[in-house]
C-alpha positions in Angstrom: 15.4 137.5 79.2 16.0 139.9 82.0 15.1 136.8 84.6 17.5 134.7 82.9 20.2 137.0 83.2 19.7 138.0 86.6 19.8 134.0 87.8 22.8 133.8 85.4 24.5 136.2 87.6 22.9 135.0 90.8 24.1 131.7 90.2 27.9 132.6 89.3 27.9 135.0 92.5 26.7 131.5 94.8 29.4 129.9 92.9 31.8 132.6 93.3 31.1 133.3 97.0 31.2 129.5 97.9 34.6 129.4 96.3 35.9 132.5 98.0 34.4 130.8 101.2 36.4 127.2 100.7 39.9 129.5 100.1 39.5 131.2 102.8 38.5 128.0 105.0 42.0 126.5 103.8 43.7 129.6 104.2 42.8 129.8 107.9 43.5 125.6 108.2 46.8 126.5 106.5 47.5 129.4 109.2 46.2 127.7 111.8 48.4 124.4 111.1 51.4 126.9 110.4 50.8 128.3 113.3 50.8 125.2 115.4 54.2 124.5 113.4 56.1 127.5 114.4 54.7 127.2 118.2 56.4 123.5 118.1 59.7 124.9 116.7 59.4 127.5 119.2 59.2 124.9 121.8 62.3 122.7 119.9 63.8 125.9 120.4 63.3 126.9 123.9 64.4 123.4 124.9 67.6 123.3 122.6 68.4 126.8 124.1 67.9 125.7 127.5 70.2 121.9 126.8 72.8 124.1 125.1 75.3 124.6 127.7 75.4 121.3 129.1 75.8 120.0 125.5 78.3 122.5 124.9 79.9 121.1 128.1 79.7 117.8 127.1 81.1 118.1 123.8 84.1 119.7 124.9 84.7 116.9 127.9 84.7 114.7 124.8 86.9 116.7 123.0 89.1 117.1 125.8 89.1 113.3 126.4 89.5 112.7 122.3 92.7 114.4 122.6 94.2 113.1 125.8 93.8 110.0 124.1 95.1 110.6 121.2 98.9 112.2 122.9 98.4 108.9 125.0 98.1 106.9 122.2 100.9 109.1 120.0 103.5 108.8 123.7 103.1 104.7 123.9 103.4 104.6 120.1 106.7 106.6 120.0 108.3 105.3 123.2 107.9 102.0 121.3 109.4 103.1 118.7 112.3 104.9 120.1 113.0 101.4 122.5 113.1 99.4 119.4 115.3 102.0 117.8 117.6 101.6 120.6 117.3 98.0 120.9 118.5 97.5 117.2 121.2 100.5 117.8 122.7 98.2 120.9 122.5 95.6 118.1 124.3 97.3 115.6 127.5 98.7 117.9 127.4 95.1 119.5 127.6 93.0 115.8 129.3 95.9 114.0 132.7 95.1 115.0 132.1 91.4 114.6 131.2 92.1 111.3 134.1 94.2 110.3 136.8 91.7 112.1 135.1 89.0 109.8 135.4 91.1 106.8 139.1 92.3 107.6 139.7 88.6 108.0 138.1 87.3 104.8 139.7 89.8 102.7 143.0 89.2 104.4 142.9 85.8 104.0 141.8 86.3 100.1 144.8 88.6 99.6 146.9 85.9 100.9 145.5 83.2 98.7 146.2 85.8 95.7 149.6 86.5 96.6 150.2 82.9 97.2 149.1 82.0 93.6 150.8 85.1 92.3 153.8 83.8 94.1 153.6 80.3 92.8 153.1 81.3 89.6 156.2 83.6 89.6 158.2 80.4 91.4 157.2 78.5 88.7 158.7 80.6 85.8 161.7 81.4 87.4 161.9 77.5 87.7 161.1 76.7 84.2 163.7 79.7 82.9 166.7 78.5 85.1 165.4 74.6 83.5 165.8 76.5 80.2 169.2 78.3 80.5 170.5 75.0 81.7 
């Protein structure tokens, strides 16, 4: 019984110290892989540190060009607006008083017509009432 036991336990160390020797085989694969990773991101790093200025530089030229554009853009759009402003002022103080003459004379000549009929009317009466008291 004492054999037994002993290749029990000879067995499960075997087992034991073959598992113990696979996690540390992927626990130096993993360190070794995560290694490699960080010495790539170190190089990502180095390079982006390096490029930084002229991408900083080039990102403000943009920026700079962005908004010169933009007031460019804003200038032509508002002188536009401001000539056709101007344009349909001119139009306005040159048709205004045209338009006002045409009205004065409309409604002239409509108070007329009234005060024609109004007179006619009143001519008409008397007429009748001088044909009555006759």
């Amino acid at each position: 019984m004492g054999d037994s036991i002993q290749e029990f336990f000879s067995e499960r160390r075997e087992i034991i110290k073959k598992e113990l020797e696979r996690s540390l085989n992927l626990e130096i694969e993993y360190l070794n892989t995560y290694s490699n990773e960080l010495d790539s991101y170190q190089e990502i790093k180095n390079w982006v540190t390096k490029m930084s200025p002229f991408y900083k530089l080039h990102i403000e030229n943009l920026i700079i060009s962005r908004e010169k554009s933009f007031q460019y853009v804003c200038s032509q759009q508002l002188t536009h607006k401001l000539k056709n402003l101007s344009y349909s002022q001119k139009l306005l103080e040159e048709k205004l008083p045209l338009i006002i003459l045409s009205n004065f004379r409309e409604s002239v000549l409509e108070s007329f017509k009234l005060s024609k009929k109004q007179l006619r009317i009143k001519l008409i009466r008397e007429s009748l009432q001088k044909l009555a008291s006759k």
